[in-house]
Kinemage of the C-alpha trace (Angstrom):
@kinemage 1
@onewidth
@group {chain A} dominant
@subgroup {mainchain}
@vectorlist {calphas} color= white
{ca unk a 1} P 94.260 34.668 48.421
{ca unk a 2} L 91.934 34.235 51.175
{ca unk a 3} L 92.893 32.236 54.018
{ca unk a 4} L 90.119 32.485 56.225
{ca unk a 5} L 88.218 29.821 57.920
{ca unk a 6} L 84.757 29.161 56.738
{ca unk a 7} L 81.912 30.401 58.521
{ca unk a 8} L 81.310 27.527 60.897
{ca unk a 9} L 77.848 26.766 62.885
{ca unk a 10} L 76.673 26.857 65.994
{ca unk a 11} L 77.800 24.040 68.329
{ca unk a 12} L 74.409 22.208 68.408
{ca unk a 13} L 71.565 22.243 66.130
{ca unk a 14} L 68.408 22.258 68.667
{ca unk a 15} L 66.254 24.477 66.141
{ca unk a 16} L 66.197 25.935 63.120
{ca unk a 17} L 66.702 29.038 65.084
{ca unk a 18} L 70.004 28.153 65.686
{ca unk a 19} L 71.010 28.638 61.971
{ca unk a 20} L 71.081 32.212 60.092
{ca unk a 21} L 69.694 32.132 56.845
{ca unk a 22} L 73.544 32.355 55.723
{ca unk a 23} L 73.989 29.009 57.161
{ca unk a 24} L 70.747 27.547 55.693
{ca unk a 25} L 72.021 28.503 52.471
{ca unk a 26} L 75.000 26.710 52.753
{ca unk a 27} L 73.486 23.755 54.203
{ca unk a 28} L 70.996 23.687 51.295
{ca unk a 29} L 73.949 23.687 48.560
{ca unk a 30} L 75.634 20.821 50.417
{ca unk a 31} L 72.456 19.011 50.446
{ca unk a 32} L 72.261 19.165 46.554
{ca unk a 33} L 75.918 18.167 46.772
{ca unk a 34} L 75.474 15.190 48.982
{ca unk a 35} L 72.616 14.062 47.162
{ca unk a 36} L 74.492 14.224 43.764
{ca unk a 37} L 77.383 12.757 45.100
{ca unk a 38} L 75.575 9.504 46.407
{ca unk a 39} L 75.967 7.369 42.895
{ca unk a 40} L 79.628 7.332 44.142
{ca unk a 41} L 79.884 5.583 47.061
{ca unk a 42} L 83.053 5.044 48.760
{ca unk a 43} L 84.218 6.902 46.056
{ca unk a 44} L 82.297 10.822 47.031
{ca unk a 45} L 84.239 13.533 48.038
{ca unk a 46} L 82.243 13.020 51.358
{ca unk a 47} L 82.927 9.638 52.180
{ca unk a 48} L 85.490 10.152 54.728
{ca unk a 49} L 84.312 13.146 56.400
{ca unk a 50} L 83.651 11.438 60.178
{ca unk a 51} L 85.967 8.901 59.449
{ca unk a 52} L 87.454 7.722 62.510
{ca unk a 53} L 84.462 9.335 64.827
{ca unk a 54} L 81.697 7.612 66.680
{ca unk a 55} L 78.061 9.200 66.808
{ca unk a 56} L 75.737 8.102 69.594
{ca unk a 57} L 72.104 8.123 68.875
{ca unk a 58} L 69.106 7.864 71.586
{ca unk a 59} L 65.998 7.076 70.849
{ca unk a 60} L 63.042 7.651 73.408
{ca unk a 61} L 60.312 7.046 70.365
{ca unk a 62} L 59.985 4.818 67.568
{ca unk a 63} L 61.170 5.915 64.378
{ca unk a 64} L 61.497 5.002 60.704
{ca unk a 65} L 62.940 7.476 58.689
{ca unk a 66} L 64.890 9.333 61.607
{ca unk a 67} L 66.896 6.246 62.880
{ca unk a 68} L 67.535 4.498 59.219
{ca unk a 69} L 68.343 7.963 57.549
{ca unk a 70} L 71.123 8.925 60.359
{ca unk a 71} L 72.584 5.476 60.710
{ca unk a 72} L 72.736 5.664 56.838
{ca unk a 73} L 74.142 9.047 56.546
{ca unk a 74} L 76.714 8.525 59.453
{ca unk a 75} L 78.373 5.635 57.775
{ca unk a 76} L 78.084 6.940 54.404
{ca unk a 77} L 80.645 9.693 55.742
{ca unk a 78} L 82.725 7.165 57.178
{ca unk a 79} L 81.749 7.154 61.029
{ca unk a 80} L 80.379 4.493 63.519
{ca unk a 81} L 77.236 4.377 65.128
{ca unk a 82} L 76.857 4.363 69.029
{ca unk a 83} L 73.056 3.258 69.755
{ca unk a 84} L 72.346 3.924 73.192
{ca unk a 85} L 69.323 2.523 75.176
{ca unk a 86} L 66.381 4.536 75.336
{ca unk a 87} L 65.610 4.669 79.187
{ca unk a 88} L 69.054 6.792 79.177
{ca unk a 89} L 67.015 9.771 78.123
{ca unk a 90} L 64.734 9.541 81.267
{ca unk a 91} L 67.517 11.063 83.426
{ca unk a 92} L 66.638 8.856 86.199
{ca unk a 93} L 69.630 6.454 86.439
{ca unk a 94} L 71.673 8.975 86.298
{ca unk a 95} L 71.303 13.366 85.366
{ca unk a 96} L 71.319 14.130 81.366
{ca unk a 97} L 74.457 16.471 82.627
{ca unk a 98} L 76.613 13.016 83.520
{ca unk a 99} L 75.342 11.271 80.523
{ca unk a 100} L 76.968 14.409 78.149
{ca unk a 101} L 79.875 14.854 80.326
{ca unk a 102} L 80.723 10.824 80.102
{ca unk a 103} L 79.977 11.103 76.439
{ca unk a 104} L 81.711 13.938 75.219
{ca unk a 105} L 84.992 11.508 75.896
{ca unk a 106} L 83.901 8.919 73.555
{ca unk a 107} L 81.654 10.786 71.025
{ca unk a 108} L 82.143 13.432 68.582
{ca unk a 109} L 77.864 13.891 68.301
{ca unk a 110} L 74.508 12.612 70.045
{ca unk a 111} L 71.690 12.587 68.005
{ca unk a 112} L 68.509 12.564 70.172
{ca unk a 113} L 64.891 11.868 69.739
{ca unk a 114} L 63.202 12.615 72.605
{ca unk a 115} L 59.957 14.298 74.752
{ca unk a 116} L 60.998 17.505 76.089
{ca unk a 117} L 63.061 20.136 74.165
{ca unk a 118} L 64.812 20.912 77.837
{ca unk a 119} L 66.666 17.184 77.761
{ca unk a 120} L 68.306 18.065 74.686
{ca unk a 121} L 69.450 21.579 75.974
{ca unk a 122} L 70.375 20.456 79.023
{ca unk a 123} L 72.139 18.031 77.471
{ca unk a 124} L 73.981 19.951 74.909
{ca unk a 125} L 74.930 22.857 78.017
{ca unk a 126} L 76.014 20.194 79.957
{ca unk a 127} L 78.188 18.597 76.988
{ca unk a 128} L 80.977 21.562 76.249
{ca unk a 129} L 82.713 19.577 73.424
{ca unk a 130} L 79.797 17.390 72.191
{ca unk a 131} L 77.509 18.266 69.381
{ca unk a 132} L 74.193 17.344 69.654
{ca unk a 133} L 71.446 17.144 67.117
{ca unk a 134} L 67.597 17.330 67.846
{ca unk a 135} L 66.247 14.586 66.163
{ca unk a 136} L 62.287 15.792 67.247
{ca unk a 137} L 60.814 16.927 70.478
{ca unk a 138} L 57.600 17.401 71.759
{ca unk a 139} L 58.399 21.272 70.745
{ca unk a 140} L 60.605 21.166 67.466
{ca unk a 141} L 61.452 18.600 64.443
{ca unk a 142} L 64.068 20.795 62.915
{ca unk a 143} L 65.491 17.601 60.959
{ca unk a 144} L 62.326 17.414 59.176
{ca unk a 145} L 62.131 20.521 58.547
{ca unk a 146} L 65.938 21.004 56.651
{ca unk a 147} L 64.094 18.488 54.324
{ca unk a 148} L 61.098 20.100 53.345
{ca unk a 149} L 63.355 23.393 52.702
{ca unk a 150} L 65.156 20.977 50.269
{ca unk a 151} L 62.614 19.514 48.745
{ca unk a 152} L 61.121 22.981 48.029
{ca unk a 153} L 64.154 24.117 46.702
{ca unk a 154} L 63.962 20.963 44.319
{ca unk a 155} L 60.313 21.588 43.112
{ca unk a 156} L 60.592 25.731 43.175
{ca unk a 157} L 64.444 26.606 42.900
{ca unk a 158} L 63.711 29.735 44.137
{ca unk a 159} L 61.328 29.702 46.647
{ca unk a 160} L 60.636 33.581 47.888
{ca unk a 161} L 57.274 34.427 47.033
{ca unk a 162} L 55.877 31.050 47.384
{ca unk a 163} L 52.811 30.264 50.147
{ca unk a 164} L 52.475 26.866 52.069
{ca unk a 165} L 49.163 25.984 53.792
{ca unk a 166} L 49.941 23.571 57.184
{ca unk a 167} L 46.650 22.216 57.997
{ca unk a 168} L 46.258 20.595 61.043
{ca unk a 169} L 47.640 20.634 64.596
{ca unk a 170} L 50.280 24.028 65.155
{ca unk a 171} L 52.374 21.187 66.558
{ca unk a 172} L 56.546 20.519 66.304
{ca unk a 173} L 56.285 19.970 63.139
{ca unk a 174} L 54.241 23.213 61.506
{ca unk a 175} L 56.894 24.700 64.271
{ca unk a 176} L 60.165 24.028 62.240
{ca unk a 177} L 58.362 24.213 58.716
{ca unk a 178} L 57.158 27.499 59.799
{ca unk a 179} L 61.251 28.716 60.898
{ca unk a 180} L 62.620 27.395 57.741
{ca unk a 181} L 59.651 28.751 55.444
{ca unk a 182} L 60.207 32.231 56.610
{ca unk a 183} L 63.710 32.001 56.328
{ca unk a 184} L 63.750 30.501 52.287
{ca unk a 185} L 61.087 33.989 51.921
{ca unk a 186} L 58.269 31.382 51.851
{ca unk a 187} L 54.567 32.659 53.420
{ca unk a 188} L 53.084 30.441 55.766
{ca unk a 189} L 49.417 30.012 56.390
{ca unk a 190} L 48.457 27.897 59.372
{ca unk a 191} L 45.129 26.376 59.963
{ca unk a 192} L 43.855 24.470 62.773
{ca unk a 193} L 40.777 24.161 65.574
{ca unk a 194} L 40.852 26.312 68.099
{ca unk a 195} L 42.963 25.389 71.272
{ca unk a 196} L 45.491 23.492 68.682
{ca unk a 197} L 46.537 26.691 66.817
{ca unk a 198} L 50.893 27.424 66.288
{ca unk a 199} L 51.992 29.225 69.932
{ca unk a 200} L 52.080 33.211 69.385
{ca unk a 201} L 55.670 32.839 70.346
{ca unk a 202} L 56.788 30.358 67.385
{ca unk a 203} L 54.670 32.801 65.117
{ca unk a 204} L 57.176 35.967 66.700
{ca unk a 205} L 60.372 34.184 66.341
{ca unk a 206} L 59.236 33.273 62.663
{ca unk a 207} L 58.662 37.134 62.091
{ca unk a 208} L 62.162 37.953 63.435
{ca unk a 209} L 63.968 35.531 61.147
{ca unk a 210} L 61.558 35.973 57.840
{ca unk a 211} L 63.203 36.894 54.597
{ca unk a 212} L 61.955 38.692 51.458
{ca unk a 213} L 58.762 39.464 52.846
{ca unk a 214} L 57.467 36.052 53.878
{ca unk a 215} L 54.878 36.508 56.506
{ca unk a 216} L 52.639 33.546 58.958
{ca unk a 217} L 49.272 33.758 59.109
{ca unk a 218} L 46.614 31.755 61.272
{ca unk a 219} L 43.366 30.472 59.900
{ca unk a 220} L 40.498 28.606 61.723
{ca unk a 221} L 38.580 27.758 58.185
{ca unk a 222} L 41.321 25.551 56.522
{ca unk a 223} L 39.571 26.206 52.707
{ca unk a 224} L 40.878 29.974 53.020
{ca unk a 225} L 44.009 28.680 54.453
{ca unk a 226} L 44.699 26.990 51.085
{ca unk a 227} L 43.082 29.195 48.402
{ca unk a 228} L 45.991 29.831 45.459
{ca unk a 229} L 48.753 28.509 47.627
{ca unk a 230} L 51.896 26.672 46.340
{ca unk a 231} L 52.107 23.691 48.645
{ca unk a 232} L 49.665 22.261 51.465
{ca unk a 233} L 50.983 20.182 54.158
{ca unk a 234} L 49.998 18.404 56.636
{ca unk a 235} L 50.464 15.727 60.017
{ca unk a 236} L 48.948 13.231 61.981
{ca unk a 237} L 46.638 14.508 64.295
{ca unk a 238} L 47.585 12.871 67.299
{ca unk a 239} L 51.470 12.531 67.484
{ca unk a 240} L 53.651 10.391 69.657
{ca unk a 241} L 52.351 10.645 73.479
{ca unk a 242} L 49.271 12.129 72.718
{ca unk a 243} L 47.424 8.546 71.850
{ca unk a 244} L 44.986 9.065 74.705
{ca unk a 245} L 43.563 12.094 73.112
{ca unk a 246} L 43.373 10.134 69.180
{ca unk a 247} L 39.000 9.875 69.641
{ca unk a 248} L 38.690 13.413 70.376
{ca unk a 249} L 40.962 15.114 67.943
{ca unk a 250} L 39.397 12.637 65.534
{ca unk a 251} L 36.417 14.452 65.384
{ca unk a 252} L 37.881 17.977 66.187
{ca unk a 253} L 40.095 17.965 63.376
{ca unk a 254} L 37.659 16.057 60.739
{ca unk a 255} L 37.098 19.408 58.851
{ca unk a 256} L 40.859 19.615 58.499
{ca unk a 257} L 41.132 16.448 56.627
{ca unk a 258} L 43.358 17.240 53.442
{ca unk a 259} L 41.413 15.841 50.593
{ca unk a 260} L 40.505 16.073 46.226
{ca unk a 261} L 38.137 19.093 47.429
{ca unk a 262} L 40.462 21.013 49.678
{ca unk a 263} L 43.626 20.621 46.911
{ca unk a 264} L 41.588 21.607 44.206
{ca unk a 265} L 41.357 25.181 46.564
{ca unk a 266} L 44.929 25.310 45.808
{ca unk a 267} L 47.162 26.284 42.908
{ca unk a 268} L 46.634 23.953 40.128
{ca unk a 269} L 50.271 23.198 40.361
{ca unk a 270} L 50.771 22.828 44.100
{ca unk a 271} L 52.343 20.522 46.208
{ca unk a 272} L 51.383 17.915 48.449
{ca unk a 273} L 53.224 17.421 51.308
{ca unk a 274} L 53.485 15.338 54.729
{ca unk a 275} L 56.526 14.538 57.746
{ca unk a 276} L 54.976 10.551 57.290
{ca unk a 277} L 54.019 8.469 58.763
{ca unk a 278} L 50.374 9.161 57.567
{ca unk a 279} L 47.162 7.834 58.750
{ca unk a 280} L 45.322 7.721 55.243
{ca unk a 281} L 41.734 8.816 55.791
{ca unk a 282} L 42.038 10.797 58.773
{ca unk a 283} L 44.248 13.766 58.112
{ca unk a 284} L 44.806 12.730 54.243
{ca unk a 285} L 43.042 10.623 51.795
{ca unk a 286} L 45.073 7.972 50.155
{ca unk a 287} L 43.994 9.980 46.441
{ca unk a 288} L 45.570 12.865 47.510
{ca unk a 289} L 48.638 11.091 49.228
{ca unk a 290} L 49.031 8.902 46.111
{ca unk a 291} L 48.769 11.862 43.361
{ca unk a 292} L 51.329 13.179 41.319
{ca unk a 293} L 51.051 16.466 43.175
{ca unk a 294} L 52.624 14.318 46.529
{ca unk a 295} L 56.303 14.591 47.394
{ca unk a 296} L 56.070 12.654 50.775
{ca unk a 297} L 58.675 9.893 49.455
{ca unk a 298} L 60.820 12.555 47.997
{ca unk a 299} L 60.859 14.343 51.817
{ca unk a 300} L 61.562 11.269 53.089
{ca unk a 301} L 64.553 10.273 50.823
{ca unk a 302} L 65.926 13.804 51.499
{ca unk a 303} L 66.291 13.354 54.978
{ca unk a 304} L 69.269 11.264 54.048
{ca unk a 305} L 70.889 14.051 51.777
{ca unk a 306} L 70.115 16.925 54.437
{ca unk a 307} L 71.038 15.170 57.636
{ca unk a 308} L 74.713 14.022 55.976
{ca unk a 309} L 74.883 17.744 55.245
{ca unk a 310} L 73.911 18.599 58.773
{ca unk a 311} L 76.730 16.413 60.145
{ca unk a 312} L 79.473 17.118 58.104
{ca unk a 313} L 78.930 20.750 58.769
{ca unk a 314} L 78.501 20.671 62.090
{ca unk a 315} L 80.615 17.763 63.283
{ca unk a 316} L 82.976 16.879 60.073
């Protein structure tokens, strides 16, 4: 009989980076699992797994689906909620490396949604025995991004082979889609204006970690970005912090509008798909958003499934 531990992950989850595809795999199964298991209640398998542990979470920005779907999941596996106010993140009352070091004592987890990628490093370094999650930056939104997988995995079952168009701004979000893609075996094609294409160095890391011949690609014209591809996705084009610029990148990214005409480019079969919230008619039409080809709310519910994974493999 084998008596070895499981494989366990990493002690924070900053990026998608910081899982091997061995560990995606897993997470993915427990996903389907968690979601399956939900009909139970107090009665799943999972219910208990952070029972008697606290989880803090600290919001800098607003969010919907990020602060109901990790309050949900923490107390559907049995743990309390710590909501900490949001100035904390500024560092200014006191460093990020006090505000780990006092927390680490109280807390099993932080779950942070924040500006810069370096306050969550610093304060996961700073934070030896506290786990903390990246809930988006500026630079990443690898929460997002474990739900897309799984809602691929739900449309496609296998996904290697498949292409995905992101059309729009090479921002956090095309970031972690791009990661996770790659590491399912899923091409990416990425098309945006120039000045707003996905950083050479997110398109090198993707390379490193791609499976089963999934490649990335960068496109200026988004129509050959999306010709015969399985899934197009897409964002706002001007995310939190970057309101001053909305006017111009307006009319920058108005050819990059995902509409009837630039779906029809794609498979016949292929998915629509968005991180919500949308702005309908700017960077999708409400048709397109609203057609059976759209698995927005399906992303969005999966956030719950993926993110209880997330925490009972990394904290439970």
């Amino acid at each position: 009989m084998d008596t070895s531990a499981p494989p366990r992950f990493a002690k924070d989850f900053l990026s998608i980076l910081d899982l091997s595809p061995d560990d995606l795999e897993r997470l993915m199964h427990a996903s389907a699992q968690m979601k399956a298991d939900r009909r139970l209640g107090r009665q799943a398998p999972s219910a208990s797994v952070l029972a008697g542990l606290h989880v803090a979470l600290l919001f800098e920005k607003p969010s919907l689906r990020t602060r109901s779907t990790f309050e949900i999941a923490i107390r559907e596996l049995g743990g309390d909620t710590l909501h900490l106010p949001a100035a904390l993140a500024e560092g200014t009352r006191e460093p990020l490396q006090d505000i780990a070091r006092n927390l680490e004592r109280w807390v099993r987890a932080l779950v942070i949604r924040t500006f810069a990628q370096e306050k969550a490093a610093t304060l996961a370094a700073a934070g030896r025995d506290l786990h903390v999650i990246n809930a988006l930056t500026d630079e990443e939104h690898p929460c997002q991004a474990l739900a897309d997988a799984f809602t691929m995995r739900e449309r496609w079952g296998d996904c290697r082979g498949r292409t995905i168009a992101f059309v729009g701004d090479g921002n956090n979000v095309a970031t972690s889609l791009t990661q996770v893609a790659c590491m399912l075996g899923v091409s990416v094609h990425v098309a945006s204006p120039a000045g707003y294409e996905l950083p050479d160095g997110v398109v090198d890391k993707a390379a490193r970690v791609a499976r089963d011949g999934a490649t990335v690609r960068l496109f200026s014209d988004p129509q050959r970005a999306v010709e015969g591809v399985d899934a197009i996705y897409t964002d706002v084009w001007a995310s939190m912090g970057e309101e001053s610029e909305a006017a111009d990148r307006r009319r920058i990214f108005a050819p990059f509008k995902v509409n009837a005409g630039l779906m029809a480019a794609a498979d016949p079969n292929a998915l629509f798909m968005h991180c919500l919230p949308a702005h309908r008619g700017e960077e999708v039409t409400s048709e397109v958003i609203d057609s059976p080809a759209s698995v927005v709310f399906d992303q969005a519910e999966n956030r719950l499934h993926t993110q209880k994974a997330l925490l009972a493999m990394l904290v439970g």
